[in-house]
BAFI-3210 file (N, C-alpha, C; in Angstrom, 3 decimals, decimal comma, padded with zeros to 6 digits):
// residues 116
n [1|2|3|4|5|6|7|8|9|10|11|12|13|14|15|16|17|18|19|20|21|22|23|24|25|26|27|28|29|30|31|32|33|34|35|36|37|38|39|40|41|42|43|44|45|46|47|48|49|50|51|52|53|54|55|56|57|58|59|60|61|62|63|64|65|66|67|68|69|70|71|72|73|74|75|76|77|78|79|80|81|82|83|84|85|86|87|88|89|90|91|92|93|94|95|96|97|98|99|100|101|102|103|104|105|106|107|108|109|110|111|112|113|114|115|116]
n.u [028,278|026,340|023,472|022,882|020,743|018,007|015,702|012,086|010,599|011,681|011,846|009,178|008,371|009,713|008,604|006,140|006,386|007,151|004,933|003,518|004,635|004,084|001,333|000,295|002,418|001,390|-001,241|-001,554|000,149|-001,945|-003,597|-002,921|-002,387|-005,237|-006,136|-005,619|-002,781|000,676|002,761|004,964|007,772|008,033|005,803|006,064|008,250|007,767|005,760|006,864|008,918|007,289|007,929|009,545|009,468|008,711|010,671|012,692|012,135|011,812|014,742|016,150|014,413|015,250|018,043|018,929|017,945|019,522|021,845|021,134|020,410|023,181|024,176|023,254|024,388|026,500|026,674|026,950|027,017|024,244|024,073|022,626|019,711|019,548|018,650|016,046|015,664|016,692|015,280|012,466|012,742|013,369|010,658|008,393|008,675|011,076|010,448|008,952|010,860|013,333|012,792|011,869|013,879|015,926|014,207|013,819|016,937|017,933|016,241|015,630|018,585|019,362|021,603|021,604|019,581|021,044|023,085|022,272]
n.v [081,775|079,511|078,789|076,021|073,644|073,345|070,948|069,701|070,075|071,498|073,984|074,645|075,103|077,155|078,617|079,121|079,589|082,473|083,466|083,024|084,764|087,003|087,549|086,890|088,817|091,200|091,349|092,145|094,523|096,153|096,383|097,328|100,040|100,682|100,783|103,442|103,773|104,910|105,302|107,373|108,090|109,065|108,615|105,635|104,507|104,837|103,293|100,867|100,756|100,147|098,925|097,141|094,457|094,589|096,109|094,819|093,043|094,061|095,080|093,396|091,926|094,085|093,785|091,296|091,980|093,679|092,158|090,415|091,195|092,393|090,113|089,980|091,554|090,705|088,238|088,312|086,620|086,341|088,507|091,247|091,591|090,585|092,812|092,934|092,086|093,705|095,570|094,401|093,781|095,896|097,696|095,710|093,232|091,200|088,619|088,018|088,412|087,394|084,110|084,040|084,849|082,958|080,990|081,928|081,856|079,307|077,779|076,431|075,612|076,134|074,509|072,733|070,853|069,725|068,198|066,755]
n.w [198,098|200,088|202,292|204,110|203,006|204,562|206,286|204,824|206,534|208,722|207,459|206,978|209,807|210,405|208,589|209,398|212,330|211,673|210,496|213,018|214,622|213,349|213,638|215,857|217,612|216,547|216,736|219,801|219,175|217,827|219,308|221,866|220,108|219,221|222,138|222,750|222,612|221,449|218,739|219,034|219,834|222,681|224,034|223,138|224,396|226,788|227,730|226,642|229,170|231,117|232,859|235,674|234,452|231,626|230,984|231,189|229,136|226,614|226,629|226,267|223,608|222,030|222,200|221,043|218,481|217,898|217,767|215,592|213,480|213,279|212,081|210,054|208,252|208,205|206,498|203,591|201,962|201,044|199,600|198,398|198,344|201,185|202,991|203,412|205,884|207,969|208,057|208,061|211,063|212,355|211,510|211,447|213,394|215,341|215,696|213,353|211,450|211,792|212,074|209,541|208,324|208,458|207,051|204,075|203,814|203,722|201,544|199,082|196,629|192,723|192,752|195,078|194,172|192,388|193,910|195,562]
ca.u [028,019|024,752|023,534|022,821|019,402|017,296|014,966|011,201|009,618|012,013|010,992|007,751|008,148|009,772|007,510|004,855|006,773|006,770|003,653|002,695|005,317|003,342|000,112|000,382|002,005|000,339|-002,711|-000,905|000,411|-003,152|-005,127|-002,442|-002,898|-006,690|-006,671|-004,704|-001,106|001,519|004,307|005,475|008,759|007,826|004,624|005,847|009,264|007,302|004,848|007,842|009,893|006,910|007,986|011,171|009,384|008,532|011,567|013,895|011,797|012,162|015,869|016,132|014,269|016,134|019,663|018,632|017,585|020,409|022,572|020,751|021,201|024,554|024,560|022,392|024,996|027,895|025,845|027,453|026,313|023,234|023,180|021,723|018,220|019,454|018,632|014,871|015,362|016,939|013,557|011,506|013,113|012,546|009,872|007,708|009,073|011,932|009,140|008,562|011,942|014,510|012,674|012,051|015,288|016,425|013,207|014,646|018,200|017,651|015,873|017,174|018,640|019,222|022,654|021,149|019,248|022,058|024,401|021,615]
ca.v [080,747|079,658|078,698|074,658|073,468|072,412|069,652|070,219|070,201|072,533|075,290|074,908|074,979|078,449|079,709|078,690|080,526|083,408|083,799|083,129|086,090|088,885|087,561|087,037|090,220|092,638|091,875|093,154|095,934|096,860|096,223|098,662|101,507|101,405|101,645|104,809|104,015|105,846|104,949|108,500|107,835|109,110|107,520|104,639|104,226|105,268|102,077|099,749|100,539|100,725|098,496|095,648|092,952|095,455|096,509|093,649|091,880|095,255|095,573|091,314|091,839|095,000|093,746|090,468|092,380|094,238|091,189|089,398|092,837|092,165|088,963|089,703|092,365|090,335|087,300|089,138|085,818|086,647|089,338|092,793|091,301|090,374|093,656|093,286|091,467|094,483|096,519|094,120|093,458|097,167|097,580|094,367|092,385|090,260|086,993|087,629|088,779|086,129|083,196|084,818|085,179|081,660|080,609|082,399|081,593|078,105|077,945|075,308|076,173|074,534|074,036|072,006|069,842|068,664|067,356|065,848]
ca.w [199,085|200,832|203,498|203,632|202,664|205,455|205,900|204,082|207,840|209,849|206,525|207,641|211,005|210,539|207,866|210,523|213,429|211,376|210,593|214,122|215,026|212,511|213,724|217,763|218,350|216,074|217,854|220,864|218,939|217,849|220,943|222,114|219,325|219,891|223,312|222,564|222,575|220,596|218,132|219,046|220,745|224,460|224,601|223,099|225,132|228,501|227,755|226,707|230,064|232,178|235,017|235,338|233,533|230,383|230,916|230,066|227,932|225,641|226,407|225,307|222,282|221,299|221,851|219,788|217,357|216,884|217,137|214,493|211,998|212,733|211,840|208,549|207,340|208,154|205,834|202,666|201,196|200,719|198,502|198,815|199,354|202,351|204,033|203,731|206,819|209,019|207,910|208,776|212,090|213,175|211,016|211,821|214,579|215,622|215,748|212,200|210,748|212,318|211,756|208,293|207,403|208,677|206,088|202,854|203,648|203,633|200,285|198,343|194,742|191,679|192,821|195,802|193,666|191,201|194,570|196,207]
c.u [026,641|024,739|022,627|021,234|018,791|016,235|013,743|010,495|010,082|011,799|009,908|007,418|008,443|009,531|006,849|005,306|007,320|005,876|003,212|003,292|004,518|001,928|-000,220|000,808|002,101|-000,717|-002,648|-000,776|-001,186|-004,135|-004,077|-002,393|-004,383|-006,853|-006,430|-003,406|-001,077|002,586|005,123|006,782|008,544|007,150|005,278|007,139|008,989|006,764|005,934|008,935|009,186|007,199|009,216|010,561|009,549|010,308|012,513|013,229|012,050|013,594|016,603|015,849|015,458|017,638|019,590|018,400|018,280|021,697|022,352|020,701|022,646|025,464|024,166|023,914|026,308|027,587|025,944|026,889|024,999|022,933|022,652|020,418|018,082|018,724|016,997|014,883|015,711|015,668|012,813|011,896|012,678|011,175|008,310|007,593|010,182|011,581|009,072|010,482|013,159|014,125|012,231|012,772|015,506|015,829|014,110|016,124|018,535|017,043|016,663|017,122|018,856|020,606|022,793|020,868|020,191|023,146|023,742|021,585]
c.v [080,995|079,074|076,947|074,299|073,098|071,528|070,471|071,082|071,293|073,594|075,416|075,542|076,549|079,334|079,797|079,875|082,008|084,302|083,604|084,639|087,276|088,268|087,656|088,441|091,328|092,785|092,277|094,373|096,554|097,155|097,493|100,092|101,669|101,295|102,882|104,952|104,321|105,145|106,158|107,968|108,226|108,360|105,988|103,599|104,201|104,130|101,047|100,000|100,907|100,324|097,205|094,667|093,519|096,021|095,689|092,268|093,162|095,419|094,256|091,848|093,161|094,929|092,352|090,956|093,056|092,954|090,321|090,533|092,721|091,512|088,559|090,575|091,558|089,208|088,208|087,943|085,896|087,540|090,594|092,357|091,393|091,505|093,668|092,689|092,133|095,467|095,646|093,774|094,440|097,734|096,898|093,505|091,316|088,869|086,899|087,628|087,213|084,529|083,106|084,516|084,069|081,252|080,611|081,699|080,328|077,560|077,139|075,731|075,622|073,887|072,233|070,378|068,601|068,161|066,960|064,507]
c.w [199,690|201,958|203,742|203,816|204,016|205,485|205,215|206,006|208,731|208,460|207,077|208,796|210,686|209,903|209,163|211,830|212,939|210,992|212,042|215,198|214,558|213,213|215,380|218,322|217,614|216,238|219,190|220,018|218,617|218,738|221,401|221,362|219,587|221,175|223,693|222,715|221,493|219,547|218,388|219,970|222,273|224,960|225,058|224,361|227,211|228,634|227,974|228,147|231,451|233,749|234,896|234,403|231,848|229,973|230,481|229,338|226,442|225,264|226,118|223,872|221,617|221,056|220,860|218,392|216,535|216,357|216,009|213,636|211,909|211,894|210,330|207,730|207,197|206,276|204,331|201,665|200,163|199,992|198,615|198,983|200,696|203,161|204,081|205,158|208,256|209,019|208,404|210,175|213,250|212,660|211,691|213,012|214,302|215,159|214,392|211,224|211,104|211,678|210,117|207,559|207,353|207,361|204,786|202,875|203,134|202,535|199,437|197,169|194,174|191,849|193,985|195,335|192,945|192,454|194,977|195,632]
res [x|x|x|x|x|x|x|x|x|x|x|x|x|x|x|x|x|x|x|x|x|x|x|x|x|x|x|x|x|x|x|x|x|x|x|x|x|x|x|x|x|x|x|x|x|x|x|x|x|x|x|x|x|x|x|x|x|x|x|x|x|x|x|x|x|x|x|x|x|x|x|x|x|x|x|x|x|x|x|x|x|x|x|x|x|x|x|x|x|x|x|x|x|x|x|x|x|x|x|x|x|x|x|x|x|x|x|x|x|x|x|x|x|x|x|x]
***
C-alpha cells in the first residue's frame, strides 16, 4: 500500500519547502559554526536551551521530530527506504526531512497511472 498521489502543485510546493528547509536553516547552522559554535553536545545543548524562547522552540522541534520518526517507522508501507527519512531528520533538519518525506511518499506509480 501507498500513500495517495497528490496533486502536481502541492509536490512542488513541498519539494520547494524542502529545499527552503536545507537552505534557510543551514545558513543559521553555519553562521553559527563560524562564529565558533559547537556540535559537541554541551556547547551545543547550552546554545539550544539558552533562554525560554530557545528553549521551546528546541523542545517543539525535537518532540516533532520524534513524533514524525514515529510516524515514519510505523509507515511499514513504505519499505525499508523509508528510514532515510529518520537520518535525515536528525541528521539534516526537520524543515527538510518531513516535508521530504511527505514529497517521496506521494510519488505517483505506475499503479497510479493505470486507475487514473
Amino acid at each position: 500500500m501507498h500513500s495517495p498521489a497528490l496533486a502536481p502543485l502541492t509536490r512542488r510546493v513541498l519539494l520547494a519547502l524542502a529545499l527552503a528547509g536545507l537552505l534557510l536553516t543551514w545558513l543559521y547552522n553555519l553562521r553559527y559554526l563560524a562564529g565558533g559554535g559547537s556540535l559537541m553536545p554541551g556547547p551545543f545543548f547550552q546554545a539550544a536551551f539558552a533562554n525560554d524562547l530557545t528553549t521551546a522552540i528546541t523542545l517543539d522541534v525535537y518532540l516533532a521530530a520524534l513524533a514524525f520518526s514515529l510516524g515514519v517507522a510505523a509507515d511499514q508501507g513504505a519499505g525499508r527506504a523509508r528510514w532515510w527519512a529518520v537520518a535525515a531528520t536528525f541528521g539534516i533538519g526537520l524543515a527538510v526531512s518531513l516535508p521530504g518525506y511527505l514529497w517521496w511518499r506521494s510519488r505517483p506509480t505506475g499503479r497510479d497511472a493505470s486507475t487514473s
